[in-house]
PLY file of the C-alpha trace (Angstrom):
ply
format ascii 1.0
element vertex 168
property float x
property float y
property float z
element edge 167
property int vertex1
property int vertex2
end_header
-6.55 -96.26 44.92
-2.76 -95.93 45.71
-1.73 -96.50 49.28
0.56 -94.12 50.97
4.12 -94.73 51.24
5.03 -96.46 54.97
5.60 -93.67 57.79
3.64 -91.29 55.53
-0.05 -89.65 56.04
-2.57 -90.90 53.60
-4.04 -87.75 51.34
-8.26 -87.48 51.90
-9.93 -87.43 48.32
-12.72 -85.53 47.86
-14.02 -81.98 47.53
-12.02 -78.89 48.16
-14.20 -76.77 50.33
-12.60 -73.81 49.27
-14.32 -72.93 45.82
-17.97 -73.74 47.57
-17.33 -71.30 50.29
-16.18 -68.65 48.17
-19.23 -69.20 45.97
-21.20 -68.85 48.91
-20.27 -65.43 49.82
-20.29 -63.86 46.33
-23.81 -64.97 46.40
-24.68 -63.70 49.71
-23.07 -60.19 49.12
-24.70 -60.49 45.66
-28.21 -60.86 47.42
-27.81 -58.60 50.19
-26.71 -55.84 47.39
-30.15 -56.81 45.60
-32.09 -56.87 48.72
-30.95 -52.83 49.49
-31.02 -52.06 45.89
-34.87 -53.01 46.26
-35.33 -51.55 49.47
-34.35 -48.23 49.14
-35.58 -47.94 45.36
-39.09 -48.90 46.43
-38.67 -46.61 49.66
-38.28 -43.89 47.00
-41.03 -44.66 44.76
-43.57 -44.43 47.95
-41.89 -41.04 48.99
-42.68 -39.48 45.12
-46.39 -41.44 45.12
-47.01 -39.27 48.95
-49.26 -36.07 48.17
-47.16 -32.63 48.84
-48.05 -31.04 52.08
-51.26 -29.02 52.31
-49.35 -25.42 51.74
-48.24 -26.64 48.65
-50.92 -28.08 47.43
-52.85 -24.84 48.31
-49.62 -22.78 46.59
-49.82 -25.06 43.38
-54.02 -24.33 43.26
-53.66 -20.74 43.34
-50.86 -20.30 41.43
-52.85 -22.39 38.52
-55.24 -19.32 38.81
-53.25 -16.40 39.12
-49.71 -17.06 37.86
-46.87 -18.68 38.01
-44.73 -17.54 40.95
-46.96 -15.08 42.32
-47.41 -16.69 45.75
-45.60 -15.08 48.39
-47.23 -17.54 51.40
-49.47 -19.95 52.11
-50.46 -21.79 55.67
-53.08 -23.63 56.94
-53.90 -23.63 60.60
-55.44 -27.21 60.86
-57.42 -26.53 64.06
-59.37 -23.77 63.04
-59.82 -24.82 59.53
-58.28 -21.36 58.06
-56.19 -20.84 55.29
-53.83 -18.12 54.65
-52.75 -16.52 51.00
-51.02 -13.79 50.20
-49.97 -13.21 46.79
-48.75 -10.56 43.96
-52.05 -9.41 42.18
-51.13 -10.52 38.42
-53.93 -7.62 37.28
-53.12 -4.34 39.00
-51.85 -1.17 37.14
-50.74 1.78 38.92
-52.13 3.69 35.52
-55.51 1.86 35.21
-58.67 3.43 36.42
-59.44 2.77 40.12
-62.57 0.86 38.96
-60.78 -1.24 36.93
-58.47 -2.46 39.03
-61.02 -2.78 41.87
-63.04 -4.97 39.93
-59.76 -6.55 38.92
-58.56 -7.37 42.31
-61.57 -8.52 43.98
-62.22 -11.06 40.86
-58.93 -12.36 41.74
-59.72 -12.87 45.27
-62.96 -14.66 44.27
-60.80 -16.91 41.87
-58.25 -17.35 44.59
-60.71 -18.54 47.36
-62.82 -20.66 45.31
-60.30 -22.81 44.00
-59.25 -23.22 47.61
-62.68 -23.69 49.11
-64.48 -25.81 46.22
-61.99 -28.48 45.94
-62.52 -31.54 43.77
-62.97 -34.94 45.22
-59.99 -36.88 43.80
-57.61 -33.94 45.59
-60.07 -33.92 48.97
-59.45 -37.40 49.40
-55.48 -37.03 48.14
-55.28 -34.11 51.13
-57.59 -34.74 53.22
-56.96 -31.06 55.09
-58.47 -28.86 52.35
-62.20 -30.33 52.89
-62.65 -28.83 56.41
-61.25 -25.23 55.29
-63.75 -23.19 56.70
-62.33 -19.41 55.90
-60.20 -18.28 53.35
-58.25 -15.13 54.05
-55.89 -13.41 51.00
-53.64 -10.42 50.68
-53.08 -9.02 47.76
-49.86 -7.30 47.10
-48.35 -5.27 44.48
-44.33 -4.52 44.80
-44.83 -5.18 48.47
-47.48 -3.13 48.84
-50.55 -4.66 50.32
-53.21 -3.90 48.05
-56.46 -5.50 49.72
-57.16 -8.19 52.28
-60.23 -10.62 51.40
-62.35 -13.01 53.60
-64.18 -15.71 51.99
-66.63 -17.87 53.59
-67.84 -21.29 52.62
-70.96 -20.60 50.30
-70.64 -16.76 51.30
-69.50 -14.20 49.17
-66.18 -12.96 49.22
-65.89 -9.68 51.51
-62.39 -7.00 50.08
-61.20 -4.35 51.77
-58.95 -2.48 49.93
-56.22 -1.16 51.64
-54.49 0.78 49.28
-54.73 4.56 48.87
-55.09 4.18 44.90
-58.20 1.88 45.34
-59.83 3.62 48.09
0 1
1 2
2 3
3 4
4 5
5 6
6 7
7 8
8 9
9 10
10 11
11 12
12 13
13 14
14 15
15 16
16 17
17 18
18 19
19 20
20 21
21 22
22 23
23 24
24 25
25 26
26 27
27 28
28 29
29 30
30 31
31 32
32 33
33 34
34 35
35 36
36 37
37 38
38 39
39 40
40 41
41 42
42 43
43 44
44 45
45 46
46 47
47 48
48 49
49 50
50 51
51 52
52 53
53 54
54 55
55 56
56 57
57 58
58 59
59 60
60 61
61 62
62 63
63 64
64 65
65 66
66 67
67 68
68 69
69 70
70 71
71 72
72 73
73 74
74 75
75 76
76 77
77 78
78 79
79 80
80 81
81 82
82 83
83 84
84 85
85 86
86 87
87 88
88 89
89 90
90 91
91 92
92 93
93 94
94 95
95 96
96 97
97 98
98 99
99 100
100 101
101 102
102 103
103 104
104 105
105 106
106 107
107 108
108 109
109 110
110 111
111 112
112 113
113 114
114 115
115 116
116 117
117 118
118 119
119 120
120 121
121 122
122 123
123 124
124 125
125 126
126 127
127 128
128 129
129 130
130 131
131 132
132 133
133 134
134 135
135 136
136 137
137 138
138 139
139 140
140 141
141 142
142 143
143 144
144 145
145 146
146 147
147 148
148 149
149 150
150 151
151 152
152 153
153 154
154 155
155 156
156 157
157 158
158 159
159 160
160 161
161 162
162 163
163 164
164 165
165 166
166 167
């Protein structure tokens, strides 16, 4: 070791703390970017592995029977276990006989409410909503015409009235 020069300050050796503090922070914004990276990606992932709301899933289930986009509505009043439908009848022809398309329209209704009312177990215990449906009640529209109404009861058969001059 050199010694300093009379009247002059002797220089520390050692470690300059610069370089390790620097290193420090990169790492810590470097983590802390990681850490919300993480946290908002897995915050996503539980928001896409949620089940859809009960309208939808009652949309989606009809839908699947009757057509693609011919939902107009669909609520559930929790309390009194009752569903609401009304959709565009996928079957009804201004031309066809008015036996035809009554037969038509009520097997849609029965389609309609028993995919809503017999619902399998793995989507029961997904939404937990559709197993106390009680009622069912549909309207069947055509160009924004209501067509028929139809009430369907658990283990009841479904009751149509058809509202429509061309099916009365």
């Amino acid at each position: 070791m050199a010694r300093a020069p009379v009247g002059r300050i002797a220089r520390k050796s050692g470690i300059n703390p610069l370089p390790i503090i620097i290193f420090v922070l990169v790492a810590a914004l470097a983590g802390a970017g990681l850490f919300t990276w993480d946290y908002l990606y897995r915050r996503r992932q539980e928001e896409a592995t949620r089940p859809p709301a009960p309208e939808v899933v009652v949309k989606n289930l009809v839908e699947n029977i009757i057509g693609r986009g011919t939902v107009k509505e669909a609520k559930i009043d929790q309390a009194a276990g009752i569903v609401t439908v009304t959709f565009e009848s996928a079957t009804f022809k201004p031309d066809q006989p008015k036996e035809d398309s009554r037969e038509f329209i009520s097997a849609e209704a029965k389609l309609a409410s028993d995919v809503i009312l017999i619902i399998p177990d793995q989507l029961a215990a997904a939404v937990p909503v559709l197993k106390q449906v009680k009622r069912v009640d549909l309207t069947l529209v055509y160009q924004g015409a209501t067509l028929a109404t139809a009430t369907a009861v658990r283990n009841k058969e479904v009751q149509v009235t058809f509202v429509d001059p061309r099916l009365k």
